[in-house]
N, CA, C and O of each residue as an XYZ file, in Angstrom:
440
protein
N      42.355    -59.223    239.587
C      42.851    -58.658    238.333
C      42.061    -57.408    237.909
O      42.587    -56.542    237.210
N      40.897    -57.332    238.305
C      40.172    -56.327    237.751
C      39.918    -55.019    238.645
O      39.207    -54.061    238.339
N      40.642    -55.193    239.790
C      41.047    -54.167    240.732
C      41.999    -53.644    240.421
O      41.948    -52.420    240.309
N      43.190    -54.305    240.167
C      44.843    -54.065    239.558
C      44.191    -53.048    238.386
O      43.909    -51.858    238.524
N      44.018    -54.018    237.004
C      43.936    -52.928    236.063
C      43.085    -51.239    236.248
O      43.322    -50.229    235.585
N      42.363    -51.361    237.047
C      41.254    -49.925    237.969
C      42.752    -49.114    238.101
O      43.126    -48.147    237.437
N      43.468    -49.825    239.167
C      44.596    -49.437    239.911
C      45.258    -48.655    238.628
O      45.005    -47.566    238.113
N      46.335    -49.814    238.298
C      47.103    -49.045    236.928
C      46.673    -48.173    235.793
O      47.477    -47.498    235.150
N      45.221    -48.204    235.529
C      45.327    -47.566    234.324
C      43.978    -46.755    234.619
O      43.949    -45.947    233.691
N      43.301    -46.624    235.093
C      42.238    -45.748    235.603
C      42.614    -44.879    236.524
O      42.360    -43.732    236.156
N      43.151    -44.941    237.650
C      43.195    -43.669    238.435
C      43.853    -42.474    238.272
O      43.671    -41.378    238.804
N      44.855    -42.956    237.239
C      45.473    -41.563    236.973
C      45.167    -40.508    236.232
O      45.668    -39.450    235.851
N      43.617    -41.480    236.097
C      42.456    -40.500    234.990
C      41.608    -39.775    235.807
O      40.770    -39.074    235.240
N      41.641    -39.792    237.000
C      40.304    -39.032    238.054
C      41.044    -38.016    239.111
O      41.955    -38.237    239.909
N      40.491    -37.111    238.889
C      41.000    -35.819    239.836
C      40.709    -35.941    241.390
O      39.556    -36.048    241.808
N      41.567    -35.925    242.034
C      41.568    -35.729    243.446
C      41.094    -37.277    243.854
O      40.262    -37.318    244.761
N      41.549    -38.635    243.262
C      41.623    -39.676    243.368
C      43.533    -39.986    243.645
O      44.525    -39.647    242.998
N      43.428    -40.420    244.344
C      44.732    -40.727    244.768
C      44.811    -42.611    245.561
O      44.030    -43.178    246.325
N      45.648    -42.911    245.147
C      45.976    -44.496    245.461
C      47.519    -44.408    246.923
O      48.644    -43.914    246.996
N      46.556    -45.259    247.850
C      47.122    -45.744    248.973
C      47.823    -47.050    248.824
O      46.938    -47.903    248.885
N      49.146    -47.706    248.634
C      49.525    -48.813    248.997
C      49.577    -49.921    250.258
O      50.617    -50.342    250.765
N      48.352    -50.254    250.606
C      48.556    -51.018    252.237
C      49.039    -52.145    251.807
O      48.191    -52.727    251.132
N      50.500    -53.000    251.933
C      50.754    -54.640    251.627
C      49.453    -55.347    252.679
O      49.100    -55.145    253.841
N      49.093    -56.065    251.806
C      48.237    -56.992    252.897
C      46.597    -56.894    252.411
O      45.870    -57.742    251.892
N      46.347    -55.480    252.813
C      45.307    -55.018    252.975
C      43.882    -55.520    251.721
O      44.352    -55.972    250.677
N      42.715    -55.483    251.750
C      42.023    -55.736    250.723
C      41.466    -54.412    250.099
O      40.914    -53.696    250.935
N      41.486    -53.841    248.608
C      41.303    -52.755    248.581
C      39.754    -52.147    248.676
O      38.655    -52.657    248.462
N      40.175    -50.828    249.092
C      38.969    -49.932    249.258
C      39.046    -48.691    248.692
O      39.986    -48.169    248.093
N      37.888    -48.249    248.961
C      37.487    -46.930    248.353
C      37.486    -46.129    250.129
O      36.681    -46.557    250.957
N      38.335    -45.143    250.449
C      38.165    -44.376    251.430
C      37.917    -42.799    250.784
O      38.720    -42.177    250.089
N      36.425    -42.307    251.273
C      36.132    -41.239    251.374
C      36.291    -40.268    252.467
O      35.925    -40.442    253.629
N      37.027    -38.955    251.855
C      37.604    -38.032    252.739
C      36.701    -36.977    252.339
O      36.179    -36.789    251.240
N      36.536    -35.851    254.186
C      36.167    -35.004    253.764
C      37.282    -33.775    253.242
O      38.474    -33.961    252.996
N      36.625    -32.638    253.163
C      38.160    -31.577    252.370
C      38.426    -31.342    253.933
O      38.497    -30.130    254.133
N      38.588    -32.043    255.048
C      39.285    -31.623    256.125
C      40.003    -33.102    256.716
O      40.504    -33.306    257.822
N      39.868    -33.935    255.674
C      40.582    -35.426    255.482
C      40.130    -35.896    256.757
O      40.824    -36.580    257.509
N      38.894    -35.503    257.006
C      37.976    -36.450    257.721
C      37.193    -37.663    257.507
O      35.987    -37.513    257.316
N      37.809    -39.143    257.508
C      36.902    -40.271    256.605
C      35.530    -40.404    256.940
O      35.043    -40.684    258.035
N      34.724    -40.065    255.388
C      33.532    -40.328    255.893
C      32.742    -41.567    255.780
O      31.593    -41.774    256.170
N      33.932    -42.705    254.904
C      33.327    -43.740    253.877
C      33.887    -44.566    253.749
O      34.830    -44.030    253.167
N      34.200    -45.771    253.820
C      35.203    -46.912    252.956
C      34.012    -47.617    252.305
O      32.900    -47.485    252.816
N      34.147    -48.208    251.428
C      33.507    -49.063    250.167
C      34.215    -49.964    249.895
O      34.873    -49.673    248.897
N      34.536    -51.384    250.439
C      35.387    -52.459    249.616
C      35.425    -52.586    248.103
O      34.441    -52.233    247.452
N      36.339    -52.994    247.604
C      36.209    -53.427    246.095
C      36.388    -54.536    245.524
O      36.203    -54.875    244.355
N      36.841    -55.210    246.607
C      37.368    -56.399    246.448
C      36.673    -57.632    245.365
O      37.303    -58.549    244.837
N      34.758    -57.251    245.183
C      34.078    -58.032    244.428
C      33.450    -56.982    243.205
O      32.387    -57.192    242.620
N      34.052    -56.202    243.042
C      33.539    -54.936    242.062
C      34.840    -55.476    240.776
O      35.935    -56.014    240.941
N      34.087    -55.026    239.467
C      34.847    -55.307    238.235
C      35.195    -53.796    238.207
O      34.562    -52.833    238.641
N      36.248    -53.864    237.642
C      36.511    -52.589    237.182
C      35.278    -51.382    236.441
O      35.330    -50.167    236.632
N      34.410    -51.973    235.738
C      33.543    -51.131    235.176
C      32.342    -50.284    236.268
O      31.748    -49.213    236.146
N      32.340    -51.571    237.576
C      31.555    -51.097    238.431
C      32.377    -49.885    238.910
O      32.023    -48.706    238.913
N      33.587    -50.433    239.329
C      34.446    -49.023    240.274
C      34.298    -47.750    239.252
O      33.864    -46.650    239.591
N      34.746    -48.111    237.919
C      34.276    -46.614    237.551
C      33.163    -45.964    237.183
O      33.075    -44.833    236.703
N      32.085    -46.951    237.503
C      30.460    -46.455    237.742
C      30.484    -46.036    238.889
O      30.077    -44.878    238.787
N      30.752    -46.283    240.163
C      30.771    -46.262    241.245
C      31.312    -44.287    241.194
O      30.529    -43.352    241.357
N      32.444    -44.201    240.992
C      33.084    -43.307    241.016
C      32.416    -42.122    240.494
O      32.280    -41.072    241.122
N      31.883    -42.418    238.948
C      31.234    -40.979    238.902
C      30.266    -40.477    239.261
O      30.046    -39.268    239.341
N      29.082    -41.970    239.701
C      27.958    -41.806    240.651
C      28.195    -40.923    241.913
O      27.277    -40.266    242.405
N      29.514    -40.931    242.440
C      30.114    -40.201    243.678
C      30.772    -38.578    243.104
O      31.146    -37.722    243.906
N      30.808    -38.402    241.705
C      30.594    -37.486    241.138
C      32.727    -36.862    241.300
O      33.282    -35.804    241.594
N      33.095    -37.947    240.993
C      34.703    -37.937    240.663
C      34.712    -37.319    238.784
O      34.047    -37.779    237.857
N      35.572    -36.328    238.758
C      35.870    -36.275    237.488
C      36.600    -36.801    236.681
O      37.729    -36.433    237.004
N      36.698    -37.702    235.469
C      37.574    -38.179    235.062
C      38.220    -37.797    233.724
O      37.436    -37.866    232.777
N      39.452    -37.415    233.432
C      39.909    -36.590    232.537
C      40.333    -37.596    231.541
O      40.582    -38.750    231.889
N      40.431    -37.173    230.230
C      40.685    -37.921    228.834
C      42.119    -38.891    229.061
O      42.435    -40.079    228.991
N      42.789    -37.488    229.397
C      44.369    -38.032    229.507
C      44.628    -37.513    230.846
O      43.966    -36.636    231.402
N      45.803    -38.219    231.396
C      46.250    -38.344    233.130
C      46.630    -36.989    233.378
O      46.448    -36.548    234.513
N      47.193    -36.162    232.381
C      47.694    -34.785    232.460
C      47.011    -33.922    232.025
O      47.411    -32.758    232.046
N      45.725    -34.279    231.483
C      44.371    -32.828    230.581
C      44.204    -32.182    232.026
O      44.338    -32.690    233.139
N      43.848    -30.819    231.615
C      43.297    -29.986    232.199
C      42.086    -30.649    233.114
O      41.470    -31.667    232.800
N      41.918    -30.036    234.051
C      40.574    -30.071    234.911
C      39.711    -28.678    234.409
O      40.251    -27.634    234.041
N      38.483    -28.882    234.472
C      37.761    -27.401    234.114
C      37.973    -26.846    235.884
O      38.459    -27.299    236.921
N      37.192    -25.464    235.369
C      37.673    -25.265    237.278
C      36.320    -25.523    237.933
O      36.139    -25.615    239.148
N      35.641    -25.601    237.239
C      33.952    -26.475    238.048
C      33.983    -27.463    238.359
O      32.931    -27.939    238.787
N      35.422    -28.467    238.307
C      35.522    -29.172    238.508
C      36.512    -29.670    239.765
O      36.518    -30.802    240.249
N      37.220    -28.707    240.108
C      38.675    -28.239    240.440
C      38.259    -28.865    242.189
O      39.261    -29.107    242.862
N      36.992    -29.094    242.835
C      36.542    -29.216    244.002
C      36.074    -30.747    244.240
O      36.026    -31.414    245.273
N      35.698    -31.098    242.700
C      34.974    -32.596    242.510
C      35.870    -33.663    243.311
O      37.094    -33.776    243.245
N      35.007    -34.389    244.052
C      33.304    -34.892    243.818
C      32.518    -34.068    245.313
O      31.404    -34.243    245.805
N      33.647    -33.149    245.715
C      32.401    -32.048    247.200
C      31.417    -31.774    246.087
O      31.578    -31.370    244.935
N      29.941    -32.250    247.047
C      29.039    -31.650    246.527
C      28.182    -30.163    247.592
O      28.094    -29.766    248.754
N      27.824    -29.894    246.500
C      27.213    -28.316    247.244
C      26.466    -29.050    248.519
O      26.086    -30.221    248.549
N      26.334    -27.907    249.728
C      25.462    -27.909    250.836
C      24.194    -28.392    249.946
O      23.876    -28.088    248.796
N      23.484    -29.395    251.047
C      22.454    -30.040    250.151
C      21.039    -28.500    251.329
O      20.970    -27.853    252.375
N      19.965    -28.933    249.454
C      19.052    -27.580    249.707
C      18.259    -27.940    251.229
O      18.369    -29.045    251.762
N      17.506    -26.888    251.774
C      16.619    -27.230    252.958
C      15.563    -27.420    252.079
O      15.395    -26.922    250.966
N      14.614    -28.478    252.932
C      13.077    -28.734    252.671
C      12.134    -27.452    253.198
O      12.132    -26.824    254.256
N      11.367    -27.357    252.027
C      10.323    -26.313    252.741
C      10.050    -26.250    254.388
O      10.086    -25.189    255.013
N       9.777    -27.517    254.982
C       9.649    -27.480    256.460
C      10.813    -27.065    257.246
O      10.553    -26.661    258.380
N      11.839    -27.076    256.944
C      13.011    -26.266    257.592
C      13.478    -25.272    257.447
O      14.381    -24.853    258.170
N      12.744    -24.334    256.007
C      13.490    -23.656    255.484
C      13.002    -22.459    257.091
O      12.059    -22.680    257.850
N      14.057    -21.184    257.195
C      13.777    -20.560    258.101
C      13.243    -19.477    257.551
O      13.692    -19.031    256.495
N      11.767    -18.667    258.474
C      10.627    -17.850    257.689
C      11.455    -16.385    256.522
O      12.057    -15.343    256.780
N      11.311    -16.629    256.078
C      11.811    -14.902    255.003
C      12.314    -13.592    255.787
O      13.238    -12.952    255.287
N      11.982    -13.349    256.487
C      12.231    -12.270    257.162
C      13.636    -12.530    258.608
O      14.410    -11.717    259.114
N      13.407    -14.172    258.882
C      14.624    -14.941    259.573
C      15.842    -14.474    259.497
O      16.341    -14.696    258.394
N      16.636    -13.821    260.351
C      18.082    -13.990    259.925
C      19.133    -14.641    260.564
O      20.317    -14.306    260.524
N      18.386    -16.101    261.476
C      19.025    -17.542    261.762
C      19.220    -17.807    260.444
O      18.623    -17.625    259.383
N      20.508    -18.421    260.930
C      21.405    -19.736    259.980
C      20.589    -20.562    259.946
O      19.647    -20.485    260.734
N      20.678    -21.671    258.983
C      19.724    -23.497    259.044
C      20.524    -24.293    260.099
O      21.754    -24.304    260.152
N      19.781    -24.890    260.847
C      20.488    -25.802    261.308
C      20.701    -26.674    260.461
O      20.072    -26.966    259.444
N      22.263    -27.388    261.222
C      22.440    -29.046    260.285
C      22.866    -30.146    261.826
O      23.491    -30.033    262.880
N      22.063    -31.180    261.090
C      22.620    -32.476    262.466
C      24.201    -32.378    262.337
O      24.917    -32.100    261.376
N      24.596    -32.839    264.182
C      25.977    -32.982    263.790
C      26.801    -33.743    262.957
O      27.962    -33.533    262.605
N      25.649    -35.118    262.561
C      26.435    -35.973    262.482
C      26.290    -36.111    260.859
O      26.726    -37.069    260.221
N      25.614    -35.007    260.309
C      25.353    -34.560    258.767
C      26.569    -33.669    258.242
O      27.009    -32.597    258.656
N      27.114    -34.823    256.757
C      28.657    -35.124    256.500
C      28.105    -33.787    255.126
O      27.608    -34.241    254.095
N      28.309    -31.760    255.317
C      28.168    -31.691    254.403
C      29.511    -31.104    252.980
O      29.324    -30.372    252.008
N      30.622    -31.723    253.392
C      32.108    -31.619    252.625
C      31.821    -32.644    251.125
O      32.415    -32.429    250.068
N      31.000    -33.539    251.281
C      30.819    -34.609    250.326
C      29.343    -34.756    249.965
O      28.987    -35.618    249.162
């Protein structure tokens, strides 16, 4: 029940949240990158509704007053977060004009 009500009356409050119907299925949270590459599922199946929408803005989802308010446009990308910063030990010397490396398997769309 407390997934349902998330379902019906919460999502149509969060930008670039969109609801999948699987019959059967137990629900989840699937994270996409902006090249709808999954980087994430999160069951919900034991989450109350208050968690999922803790959950959500912790993941930095915007959620609007009403289903149809405006998005700001700083928001217009949410929840991609910026390229995360380099650590001093990686950063490349000042005068460098190499790119940073990133591992391959470092997800940076989200």
């Amino acid at each position: 029940p407390q997934v349902k009500a998330f379902v019906t009356q919460d999502i149509p409050l969060y930008h670039n949240l969109e609801m999948k119907h699987l019959p059967g299925a137990d629900p989840e949270l699937v994270l996409l990158s902006h090249r709808y590459e999954e980087l994430e599922r999160i069951p919900l199946s034991d989450m109350t509704r208050e968690d999922i929408n803790q959950l959500l803005l912790e993941l930095g989802f915007y959620r609007k007053e009403t289903p149809d308010a405006l998005v700001p446009e700083e928001f217009q990308f949410a929840p991609a977060r910026p390229l995360p910063t380099l650590l001093t030990s990686q950063a490349p010397a000042a005068d460098s004009k190499a790119p940073p490396e990133h591992d391959e398997g470092e997800h940076l769309d989200l």
